[in-house]
PyMOL commands that place a pseudoatom at each C-alpha (Angstrom):
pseudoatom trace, name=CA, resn=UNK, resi=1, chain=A, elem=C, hetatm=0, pos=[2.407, 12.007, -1.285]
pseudoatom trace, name=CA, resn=UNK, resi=2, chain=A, elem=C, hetatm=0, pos=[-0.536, 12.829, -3.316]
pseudoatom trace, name=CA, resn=UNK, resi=3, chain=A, elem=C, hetatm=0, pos=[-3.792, 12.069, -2.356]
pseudoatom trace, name=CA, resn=UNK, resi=4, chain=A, elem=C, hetatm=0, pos=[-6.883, 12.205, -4.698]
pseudoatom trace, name=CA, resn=UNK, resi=5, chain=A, elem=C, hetatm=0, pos=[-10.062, 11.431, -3.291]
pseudoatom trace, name=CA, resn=UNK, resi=6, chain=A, elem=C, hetatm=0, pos=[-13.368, 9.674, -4.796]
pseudoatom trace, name=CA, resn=UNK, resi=7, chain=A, elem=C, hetatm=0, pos=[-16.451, 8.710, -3.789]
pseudoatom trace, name=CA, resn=UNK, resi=8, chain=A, elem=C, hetatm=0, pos=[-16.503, 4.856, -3.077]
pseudoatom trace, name=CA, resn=UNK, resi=9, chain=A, elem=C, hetatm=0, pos=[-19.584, 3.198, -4.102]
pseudoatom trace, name=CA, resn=UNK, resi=10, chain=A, elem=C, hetatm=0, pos=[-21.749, 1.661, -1.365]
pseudoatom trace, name=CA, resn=UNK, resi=11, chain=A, elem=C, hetatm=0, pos=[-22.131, -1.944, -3.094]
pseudoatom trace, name=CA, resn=UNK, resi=12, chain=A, elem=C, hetatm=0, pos=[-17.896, -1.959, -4.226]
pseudoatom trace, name=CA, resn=UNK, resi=13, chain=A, elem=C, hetatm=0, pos=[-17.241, -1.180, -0.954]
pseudoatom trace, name=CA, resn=UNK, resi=14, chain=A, elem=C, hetatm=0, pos=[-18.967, -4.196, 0.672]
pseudoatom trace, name=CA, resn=UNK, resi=15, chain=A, elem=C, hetatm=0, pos=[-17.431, -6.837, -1.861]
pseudoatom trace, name=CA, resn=UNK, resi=16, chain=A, elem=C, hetatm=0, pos=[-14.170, -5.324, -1.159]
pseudoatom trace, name=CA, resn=UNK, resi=17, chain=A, elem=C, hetatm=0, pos=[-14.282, -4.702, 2.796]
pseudoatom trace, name=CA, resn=UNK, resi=18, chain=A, elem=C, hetatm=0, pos=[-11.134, -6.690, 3.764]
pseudoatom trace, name=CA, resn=UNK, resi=19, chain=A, elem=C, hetatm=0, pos=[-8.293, -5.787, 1.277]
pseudoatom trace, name=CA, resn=UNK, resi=20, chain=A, elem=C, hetatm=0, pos=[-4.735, -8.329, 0.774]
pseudoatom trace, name=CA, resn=UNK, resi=21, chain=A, elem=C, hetatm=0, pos=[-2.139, -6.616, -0.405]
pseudoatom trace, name=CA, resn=UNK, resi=22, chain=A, elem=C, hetatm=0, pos=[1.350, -7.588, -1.975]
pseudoatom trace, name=CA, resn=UNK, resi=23, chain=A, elem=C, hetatm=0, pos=[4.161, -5.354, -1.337]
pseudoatom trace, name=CA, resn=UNK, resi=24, chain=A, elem=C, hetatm=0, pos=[7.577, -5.171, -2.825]
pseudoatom trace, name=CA, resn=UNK, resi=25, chain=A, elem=C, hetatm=0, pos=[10.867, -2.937, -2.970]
pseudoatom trace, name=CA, resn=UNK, resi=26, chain=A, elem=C, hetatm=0, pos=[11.281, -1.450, -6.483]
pseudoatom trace, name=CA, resn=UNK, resi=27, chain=A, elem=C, hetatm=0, pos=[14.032, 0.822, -7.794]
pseudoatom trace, name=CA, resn=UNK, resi=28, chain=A, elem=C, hetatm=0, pos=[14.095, 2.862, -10.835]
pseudoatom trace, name=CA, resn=UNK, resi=29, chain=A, elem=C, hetatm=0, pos=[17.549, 4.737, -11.974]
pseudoatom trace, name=CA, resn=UNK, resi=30, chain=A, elem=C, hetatm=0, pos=[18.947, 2.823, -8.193]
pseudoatom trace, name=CA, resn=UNK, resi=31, chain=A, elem=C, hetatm=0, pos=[16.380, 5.217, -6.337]
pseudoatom trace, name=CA, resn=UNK, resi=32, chain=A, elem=C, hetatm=0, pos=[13.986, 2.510, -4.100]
pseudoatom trace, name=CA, resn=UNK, resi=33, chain=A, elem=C, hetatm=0, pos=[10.446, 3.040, -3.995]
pseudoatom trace, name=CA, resn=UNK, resi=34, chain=A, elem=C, hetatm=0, pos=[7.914, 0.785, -1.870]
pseudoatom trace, name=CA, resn=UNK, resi=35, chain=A, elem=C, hetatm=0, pos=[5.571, -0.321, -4.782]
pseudoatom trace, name=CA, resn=UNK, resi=36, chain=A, elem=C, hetatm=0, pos=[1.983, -1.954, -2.992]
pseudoatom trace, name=CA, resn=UNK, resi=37, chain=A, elem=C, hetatm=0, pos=[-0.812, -3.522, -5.312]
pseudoatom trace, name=CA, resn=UNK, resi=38, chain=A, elem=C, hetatm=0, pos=[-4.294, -4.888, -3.805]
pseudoatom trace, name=CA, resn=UNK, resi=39, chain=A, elem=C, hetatm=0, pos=[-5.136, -7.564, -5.117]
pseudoatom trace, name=CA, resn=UNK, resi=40, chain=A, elem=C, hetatm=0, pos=[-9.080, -7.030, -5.756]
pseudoatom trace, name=CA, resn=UNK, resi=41, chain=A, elem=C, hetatm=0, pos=[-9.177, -3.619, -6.338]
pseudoatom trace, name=CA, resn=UNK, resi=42, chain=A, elem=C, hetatm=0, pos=[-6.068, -3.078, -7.609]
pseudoatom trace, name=CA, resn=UNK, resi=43, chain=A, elem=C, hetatm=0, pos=[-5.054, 0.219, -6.809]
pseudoatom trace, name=CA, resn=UNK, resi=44, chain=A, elem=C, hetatm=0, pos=[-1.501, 0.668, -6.938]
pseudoatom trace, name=CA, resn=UNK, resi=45, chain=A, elem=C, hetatm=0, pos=[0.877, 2.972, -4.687]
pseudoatom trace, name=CA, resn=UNK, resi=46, chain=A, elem=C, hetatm=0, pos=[4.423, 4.302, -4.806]
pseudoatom trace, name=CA, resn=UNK, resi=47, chain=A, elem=C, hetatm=0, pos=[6.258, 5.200, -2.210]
pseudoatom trace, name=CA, resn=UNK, resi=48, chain=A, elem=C, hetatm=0, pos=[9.818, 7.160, -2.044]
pseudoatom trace, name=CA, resn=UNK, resi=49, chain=A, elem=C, hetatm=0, pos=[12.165, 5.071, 0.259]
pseudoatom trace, name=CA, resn=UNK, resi=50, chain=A, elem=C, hetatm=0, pos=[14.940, 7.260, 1.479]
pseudoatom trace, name=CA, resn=UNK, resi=51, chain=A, elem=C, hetatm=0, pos=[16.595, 4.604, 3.065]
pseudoatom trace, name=CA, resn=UNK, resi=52, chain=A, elem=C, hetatm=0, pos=[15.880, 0.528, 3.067]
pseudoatom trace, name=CA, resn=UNK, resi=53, chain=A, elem=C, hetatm=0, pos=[16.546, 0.435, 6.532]
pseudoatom trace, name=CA, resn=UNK, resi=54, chain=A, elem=C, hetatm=0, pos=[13.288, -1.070, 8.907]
pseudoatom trace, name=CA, resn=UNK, resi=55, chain=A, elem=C, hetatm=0, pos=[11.896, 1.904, 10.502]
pseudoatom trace, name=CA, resn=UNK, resi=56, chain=A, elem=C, hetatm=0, pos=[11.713, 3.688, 6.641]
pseudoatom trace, name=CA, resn=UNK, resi=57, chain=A, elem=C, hetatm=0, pos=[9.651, 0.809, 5.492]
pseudoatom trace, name=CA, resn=UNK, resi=58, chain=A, elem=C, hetatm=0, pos=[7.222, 0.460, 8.546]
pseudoatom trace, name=CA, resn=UNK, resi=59, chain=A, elem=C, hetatm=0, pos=[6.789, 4.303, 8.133]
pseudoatom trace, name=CA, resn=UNK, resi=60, chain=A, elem=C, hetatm=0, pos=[5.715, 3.981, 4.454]
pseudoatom trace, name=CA, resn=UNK, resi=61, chain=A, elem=C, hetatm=0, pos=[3.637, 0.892, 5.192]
pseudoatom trace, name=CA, resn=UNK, resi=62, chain=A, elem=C, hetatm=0, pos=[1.830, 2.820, 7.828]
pseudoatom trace, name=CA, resn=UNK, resi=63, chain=A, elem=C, hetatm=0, pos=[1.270, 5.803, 5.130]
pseudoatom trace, name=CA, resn=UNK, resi=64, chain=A, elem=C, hetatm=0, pos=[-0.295, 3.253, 2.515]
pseudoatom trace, name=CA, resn=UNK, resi=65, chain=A, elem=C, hetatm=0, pos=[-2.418, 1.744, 5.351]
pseudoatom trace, name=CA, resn=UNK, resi=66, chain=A, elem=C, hetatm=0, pos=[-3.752, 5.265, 6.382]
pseudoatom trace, name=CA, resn=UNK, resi=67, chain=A, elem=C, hetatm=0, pos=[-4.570, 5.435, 2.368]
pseudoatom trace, name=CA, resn=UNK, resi=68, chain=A, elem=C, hetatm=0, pos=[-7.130, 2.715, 2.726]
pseudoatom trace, name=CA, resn=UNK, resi=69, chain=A, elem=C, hetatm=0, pos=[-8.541, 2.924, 5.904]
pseudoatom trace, name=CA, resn=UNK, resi=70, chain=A, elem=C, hetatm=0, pos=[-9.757, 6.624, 4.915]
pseudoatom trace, name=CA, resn=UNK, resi=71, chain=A, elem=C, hetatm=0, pos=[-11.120, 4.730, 2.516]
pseudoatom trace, name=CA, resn=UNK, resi=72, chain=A, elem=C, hetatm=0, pos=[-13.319, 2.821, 4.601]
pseudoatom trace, name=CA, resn=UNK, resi=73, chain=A, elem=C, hetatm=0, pos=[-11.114, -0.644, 3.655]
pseudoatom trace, name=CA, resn=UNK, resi=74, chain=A, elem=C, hetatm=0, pos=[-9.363, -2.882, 6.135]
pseudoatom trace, name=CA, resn=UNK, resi=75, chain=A, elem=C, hetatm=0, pos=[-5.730, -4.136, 5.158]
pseudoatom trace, name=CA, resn=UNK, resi=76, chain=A, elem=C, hetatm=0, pos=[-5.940, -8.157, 6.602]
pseudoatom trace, name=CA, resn=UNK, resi=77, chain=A, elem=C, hetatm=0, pos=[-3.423, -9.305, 5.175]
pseudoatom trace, name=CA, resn=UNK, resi=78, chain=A, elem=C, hetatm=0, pos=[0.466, -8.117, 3.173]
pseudoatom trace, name=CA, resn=UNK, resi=79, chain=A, elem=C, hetatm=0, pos=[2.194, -9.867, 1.145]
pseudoatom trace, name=CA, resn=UNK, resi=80, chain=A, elem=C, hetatm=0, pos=[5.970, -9.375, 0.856]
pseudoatom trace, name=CA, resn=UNK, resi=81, chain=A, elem=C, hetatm=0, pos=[9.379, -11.437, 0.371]
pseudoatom trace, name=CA, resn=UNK, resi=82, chain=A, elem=C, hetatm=0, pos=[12.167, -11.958, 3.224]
pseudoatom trace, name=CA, resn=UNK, resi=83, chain=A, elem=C, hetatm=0, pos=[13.272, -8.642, 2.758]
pseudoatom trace, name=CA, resn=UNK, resi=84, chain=A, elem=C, hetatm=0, pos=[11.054, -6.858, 5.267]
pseudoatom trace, name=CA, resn=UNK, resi=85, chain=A, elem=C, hetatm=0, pos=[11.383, -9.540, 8.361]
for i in range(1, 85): cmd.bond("trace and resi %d" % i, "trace and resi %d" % (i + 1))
show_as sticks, trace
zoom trace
């Protein structure tokens, strides 16, 4: 995974605290990737899913989630179809 990192400014960062994301399997070529966009800021991630199987999924979740809370942002709230319950 690559990381860039930026400066987040101090008044963006307040109106943006508490971050909802929506969250969706995507594949390209029949390779899956775990595709996240937040709503507000709207950064958008990619993840490679070696497999579709639960524990792959939680473990890229948990690697997006890592991406904004060393941010400074809280996730509250993901938003995803009946494929990840």
């Amino acid at each position: 995974m690559i990381v860039q990192r930026a400066s987040v400014p101090d008044n963006f960062h307040k109106l943006n605290h508490f971050v909802t994301l929506t969250a969706d399997v995507m594949f390209v070529n029949s390779v899956p990737f775990l595709m996240t966009l937040s709503r507000r800021i709207k950064l958008c991630t990619s993840e490679y899913l070696p497999n579709r199987t639960g524990p792959f999924l939680a473990h890229s979740l948990k690697k997006v989630l890592n991406v904004y809370t060393c941010g400074g942002f809280m996730v509250n709230v993901i938003l995803m179809d009946q494929e990840f319950t």
